[in-house]
Backbone as CSV, one residue per row, in Angstrom:
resi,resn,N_x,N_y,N_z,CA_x,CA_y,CA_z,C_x,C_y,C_z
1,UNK,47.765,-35.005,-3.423,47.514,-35.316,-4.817,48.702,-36.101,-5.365
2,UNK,48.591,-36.801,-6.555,49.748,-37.396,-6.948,49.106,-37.707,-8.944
3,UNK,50.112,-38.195,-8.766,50.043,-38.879,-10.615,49.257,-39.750,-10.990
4,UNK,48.025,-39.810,-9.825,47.123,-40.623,-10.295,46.160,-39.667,-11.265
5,UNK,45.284,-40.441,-11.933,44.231,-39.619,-12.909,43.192,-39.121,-11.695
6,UNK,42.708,-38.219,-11.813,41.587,-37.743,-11.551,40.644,-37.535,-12.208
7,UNK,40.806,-37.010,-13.589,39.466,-37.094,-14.223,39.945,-37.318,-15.791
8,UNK,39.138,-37.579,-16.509,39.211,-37.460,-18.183,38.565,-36.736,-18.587
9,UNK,38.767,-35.643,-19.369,37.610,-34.880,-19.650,37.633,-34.650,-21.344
10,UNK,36.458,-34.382,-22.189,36.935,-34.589,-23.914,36.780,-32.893,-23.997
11,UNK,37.569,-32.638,-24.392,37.587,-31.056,-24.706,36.675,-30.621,-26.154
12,UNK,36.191,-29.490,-26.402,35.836,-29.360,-27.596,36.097,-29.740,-29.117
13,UNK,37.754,-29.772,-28.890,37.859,-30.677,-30.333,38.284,-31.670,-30.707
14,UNK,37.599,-32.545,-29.648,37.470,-33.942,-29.213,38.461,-34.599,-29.045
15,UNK,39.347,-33.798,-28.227,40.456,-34.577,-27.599,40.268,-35.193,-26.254
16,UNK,40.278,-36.180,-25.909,40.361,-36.495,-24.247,41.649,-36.148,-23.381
17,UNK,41.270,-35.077,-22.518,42.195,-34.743,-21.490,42.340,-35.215,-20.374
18,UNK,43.493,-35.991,-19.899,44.073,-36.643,-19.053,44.313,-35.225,-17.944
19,UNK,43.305,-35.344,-16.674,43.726,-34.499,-15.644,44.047,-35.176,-14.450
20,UNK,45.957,-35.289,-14.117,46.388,-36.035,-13.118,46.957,-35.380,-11.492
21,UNK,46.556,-36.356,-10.821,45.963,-35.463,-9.655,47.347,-34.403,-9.215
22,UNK,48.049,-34.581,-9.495,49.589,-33.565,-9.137,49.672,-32.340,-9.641
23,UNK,49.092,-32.311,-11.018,48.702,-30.784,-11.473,47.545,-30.135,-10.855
24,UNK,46.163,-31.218,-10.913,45.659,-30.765,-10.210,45.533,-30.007,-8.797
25,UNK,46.399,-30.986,-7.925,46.822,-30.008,-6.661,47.644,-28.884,-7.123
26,UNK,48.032,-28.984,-7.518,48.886,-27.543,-7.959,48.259,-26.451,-8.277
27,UNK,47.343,-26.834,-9.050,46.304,-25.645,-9.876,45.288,-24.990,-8.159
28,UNK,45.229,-26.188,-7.846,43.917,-25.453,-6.535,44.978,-24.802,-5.899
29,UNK,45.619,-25.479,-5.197,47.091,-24.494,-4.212,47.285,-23.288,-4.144
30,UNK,47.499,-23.016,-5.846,48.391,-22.148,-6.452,47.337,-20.568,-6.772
31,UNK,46.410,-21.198,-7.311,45.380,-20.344,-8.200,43.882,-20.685,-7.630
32,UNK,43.278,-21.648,-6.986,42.062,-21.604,-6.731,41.812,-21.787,-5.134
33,UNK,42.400,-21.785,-3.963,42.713,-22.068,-2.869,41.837,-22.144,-2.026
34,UNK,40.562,-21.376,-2.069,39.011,-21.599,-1.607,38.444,-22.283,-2.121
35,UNK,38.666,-23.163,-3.459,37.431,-23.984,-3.785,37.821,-25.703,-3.872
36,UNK,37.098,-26.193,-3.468,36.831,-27.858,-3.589,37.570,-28.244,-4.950
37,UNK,37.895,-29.970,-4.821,38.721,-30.141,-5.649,37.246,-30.298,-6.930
38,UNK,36.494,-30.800,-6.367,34.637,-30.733,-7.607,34.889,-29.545,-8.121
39,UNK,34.549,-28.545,-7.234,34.166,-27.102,-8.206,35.339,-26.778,-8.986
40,UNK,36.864,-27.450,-8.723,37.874,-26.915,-9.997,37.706,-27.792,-11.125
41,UNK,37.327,-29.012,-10.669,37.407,-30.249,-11.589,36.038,-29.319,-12.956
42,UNK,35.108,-29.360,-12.073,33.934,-28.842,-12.832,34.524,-27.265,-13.904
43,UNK,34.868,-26.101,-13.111,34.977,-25.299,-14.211,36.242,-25.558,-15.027
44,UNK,37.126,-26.592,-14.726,38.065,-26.953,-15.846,37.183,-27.585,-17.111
45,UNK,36.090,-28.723,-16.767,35.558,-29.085,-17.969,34.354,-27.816,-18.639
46,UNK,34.283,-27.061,-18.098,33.354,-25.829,-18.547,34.262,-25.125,-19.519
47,UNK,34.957,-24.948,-19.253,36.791,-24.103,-20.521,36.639,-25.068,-20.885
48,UNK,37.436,-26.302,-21.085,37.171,-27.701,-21.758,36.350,-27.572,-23.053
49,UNK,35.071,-27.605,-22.597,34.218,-27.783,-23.562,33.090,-26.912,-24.473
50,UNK,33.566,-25.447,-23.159,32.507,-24.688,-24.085,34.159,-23.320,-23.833
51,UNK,34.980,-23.089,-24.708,35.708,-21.852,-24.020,35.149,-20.860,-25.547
52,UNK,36.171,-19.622,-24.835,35.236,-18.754,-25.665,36.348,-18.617,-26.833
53,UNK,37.721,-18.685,-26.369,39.018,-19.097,-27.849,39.938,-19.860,-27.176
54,UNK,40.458,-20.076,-28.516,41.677,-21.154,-28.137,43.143,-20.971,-28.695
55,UNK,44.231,-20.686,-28.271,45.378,-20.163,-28.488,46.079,-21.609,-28.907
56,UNK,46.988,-21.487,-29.600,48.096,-22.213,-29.728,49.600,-22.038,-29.893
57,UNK,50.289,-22.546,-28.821,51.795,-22.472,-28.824,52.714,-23.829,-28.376
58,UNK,53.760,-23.618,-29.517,54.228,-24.620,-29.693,55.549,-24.183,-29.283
59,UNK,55.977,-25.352,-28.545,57.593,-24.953,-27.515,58.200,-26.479,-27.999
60,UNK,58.642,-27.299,-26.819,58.850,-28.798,-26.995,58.041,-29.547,-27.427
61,UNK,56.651,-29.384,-26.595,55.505,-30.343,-27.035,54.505,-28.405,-27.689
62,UNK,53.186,-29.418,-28.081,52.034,-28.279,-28.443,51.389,-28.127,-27.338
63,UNK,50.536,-26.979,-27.007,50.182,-26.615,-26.102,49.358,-25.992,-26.302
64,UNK,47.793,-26.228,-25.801,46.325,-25.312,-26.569,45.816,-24.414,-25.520
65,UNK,46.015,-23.609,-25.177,45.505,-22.649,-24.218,43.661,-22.363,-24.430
66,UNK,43.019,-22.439,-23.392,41.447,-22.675,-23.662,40.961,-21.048,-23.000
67,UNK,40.346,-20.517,-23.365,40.118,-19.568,-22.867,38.529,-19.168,-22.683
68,UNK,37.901,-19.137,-21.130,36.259,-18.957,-21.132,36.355,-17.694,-20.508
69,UNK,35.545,-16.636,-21.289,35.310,-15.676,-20.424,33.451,-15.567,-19.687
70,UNK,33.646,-15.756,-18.440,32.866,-16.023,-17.341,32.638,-14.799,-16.688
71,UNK,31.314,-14.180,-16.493,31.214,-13.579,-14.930,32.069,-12.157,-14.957
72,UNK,32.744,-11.424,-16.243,33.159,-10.884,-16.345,35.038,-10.941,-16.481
73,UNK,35.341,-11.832,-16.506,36.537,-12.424,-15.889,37.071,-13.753,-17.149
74,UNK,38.086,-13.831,-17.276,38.367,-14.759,-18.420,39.067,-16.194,-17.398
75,UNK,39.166,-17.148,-17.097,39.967,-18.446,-16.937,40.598,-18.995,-18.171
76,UNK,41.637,-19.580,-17.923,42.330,-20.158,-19.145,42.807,-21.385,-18.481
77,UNK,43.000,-22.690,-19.415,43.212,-24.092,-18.914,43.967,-24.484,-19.961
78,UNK,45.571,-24.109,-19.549,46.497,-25.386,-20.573,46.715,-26.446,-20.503
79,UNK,46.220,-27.044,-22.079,46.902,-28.559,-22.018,48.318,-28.554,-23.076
80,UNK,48.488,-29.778,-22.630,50.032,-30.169,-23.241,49.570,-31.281,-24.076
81,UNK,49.810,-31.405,-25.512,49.503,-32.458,-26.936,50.644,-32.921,-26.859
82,UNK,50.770,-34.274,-26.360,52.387,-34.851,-26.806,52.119,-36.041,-27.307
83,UNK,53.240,-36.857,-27.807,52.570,-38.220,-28.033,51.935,-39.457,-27.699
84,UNK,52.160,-39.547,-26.169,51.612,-40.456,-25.109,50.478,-39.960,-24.705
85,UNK,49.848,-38.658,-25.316,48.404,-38.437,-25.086,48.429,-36.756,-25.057
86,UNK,47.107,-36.115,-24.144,46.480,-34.598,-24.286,46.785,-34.206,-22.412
87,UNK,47.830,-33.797,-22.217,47.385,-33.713,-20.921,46.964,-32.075,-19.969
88,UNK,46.073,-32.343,-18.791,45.801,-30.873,-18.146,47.475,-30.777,-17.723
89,UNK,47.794,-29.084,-17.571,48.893,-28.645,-17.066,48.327,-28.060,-15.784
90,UNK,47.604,-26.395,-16.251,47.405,-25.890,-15.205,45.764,-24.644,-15.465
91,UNK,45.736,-23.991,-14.590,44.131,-23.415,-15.225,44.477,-22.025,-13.845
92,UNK,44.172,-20.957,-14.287,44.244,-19.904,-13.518,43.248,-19.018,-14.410
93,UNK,42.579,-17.796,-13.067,42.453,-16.619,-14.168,42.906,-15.367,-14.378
94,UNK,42.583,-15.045,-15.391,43.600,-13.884,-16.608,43.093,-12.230,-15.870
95,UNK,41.609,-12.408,-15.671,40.905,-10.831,-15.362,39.885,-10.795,-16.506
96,UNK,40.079,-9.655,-16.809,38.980,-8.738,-18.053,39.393,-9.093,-19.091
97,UNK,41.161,-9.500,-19.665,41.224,-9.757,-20.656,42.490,-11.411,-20.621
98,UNK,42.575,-11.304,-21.853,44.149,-12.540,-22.517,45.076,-11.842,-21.685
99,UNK,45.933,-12.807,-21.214,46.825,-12.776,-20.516,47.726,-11.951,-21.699
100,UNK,49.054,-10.678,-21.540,49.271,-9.868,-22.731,50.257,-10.998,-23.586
101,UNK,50.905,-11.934,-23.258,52.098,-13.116,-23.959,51.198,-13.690,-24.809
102,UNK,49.685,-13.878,-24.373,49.036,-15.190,-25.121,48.595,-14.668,-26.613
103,UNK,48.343,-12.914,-26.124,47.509,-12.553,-27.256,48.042,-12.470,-28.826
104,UNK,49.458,-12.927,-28.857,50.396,-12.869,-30.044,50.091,-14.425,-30.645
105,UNK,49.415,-15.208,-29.508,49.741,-16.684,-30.951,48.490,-16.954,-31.531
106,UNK,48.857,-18.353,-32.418,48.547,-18.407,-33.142,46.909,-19.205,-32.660
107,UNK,46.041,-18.701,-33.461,44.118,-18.657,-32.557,44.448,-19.907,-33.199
108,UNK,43.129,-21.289,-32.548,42.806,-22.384,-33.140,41.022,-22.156,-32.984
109,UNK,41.184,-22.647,-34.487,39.482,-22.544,-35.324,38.400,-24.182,-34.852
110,UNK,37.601,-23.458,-34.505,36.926,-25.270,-33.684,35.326,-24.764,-33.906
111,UNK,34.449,-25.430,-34.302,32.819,-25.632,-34.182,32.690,-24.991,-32.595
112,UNK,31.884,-24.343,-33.034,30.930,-23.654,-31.280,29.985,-24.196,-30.950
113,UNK,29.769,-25.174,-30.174,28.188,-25.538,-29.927,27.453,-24.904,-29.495
């Protein structure tokens, strides 16, 4: 994988997310290691666009934590808001619930389709 794009994806509150292939390898490696680089690409835009909340924390840059709970099981997919654009970081899952650090910030309010 490298710093090329792999995919664009528009997240729910219509940001377009830049997912470049170096995180991406990272994310399968790290956290999804049985599945195809499709089936991560795919349930990243599933959090993307339909998650069930959305966290926000702000460090250097902003950072929107997406959260779908699936199948019994929650996934979460951070992006990074900086000024050269929205980008994917990384996407793992949590279990049954919010990871316990996330559950202190601050929720972001978005239309549910």
């Amino acid at each position: 994988m490298s710093k090329k794009v792999a995919a664009v994806i528009t997240d729910v509150l219509g940001d377009r997310v830049v997912v470049l292939g170096e995180a991406l390898g990272h994310t399968i490696a790290r956290h999804f290691p049985l599945f195809p680089q499709e089936i991560v690409l795919e349930l990243i835009e599933r959090v993307l666009r339909d998650p069930s909340d959305i966290f926000e924390e702000q460090k250097k840059h902003l950072f929107h934590l997406f959260y779908r709970f699936d199948s019994r099981h929650y996934i979460v997919v951070i992006v990074k808001r900086a000024p050269d654009g929205t980008f994917f970081v990384t996407a793992y899952p949590t279990g049954s619930t919010h990871r316990g650090k996330h559950k202190n910030l601050k929720r972001v309010r978005y239309e549910k389709s």
